[in-house]
C-alpha positions in Angstrom: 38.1 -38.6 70.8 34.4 -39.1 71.9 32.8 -42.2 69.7 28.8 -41.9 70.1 26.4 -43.9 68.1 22.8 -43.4 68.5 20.0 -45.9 68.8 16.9 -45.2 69.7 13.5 -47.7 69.2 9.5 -46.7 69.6 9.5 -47.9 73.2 13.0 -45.8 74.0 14.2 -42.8 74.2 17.4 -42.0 72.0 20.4 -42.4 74.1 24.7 -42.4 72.5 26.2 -45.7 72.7 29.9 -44.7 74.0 33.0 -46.4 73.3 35.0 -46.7 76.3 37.8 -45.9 77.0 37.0 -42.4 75.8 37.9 -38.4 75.8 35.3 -36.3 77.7 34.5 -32.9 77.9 32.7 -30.9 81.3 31.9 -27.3 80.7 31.8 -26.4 84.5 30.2 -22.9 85.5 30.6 -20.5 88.6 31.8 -17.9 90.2 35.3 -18.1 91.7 37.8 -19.8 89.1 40.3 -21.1 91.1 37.7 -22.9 92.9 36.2 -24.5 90.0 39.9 -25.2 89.4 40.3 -27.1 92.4 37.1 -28.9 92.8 37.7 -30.0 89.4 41.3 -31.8 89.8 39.7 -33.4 92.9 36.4 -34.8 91.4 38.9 -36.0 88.3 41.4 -37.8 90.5 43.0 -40.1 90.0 42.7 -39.4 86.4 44.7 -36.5 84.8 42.5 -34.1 83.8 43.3 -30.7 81.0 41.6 -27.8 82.3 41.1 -24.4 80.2 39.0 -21.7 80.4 36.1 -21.2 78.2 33.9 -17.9 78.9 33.8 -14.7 81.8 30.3 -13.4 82.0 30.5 -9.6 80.6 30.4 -8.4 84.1 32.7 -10.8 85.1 30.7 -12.9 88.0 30.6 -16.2 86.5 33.4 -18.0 84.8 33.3 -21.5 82.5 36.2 -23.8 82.2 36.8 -27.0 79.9 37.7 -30.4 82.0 39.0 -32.6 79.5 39.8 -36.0 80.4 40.1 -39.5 79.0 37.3 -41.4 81.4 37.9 -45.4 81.5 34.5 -46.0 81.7 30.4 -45.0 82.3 31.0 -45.4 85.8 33.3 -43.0 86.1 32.2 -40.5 83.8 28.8 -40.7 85.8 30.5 -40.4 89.1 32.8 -37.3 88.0 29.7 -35.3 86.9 28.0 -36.8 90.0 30.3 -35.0 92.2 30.4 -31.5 90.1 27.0 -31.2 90.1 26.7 -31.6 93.6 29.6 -29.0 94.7 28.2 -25.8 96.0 30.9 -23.8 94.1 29.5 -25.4 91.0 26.6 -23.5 89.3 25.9 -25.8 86.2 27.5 -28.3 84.5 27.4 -29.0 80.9 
């Protein structure tokens, strides 16, 4: 389960405090689903990684699925969404 606190001071923006290790959540969005499937697992590896669907547009181009994962750390959180955003069957991730 995700543990946020949030601090924030005049001269900084608010930004969660997260206890690692931790459970995380990607919403990824696109077009072909067993795609996003795929490029999922691999951007999650080594780490085992729950995937679900979420939502099918109502004329059924884009799909959203739910990567939940426990990440060990910032780093690799960072680096996971790093590599999801940048896929080209990726259209947005949440």
């Amino acid at each position: 389960m995700k543990s946020i606190n949030r601090t924030s001071s005049a001269d900084t923006p608010e930004r969660p405090e997260i206890d690692y290790p931790c459970t995380w959540t990607y919403k990824v969005i696109g077009e072909n689903h067993d795609l996003l499937r795929d490029v999922i697992v691999a951007a999650c590896s080594p780490h085992a990684v729950m995937i679900s669907r979420s939502h099918r547009s109502s004329k059924g181009k884009y799909h959203s699925v739910n990567a939940e994962l426990v990440v060990p750390d910032e780093t690799a959180r960072l680096r996971i969404y790093e590599i999801l955003k940048n896929h080209s069957a990726v259209k947005i991730v949440l």
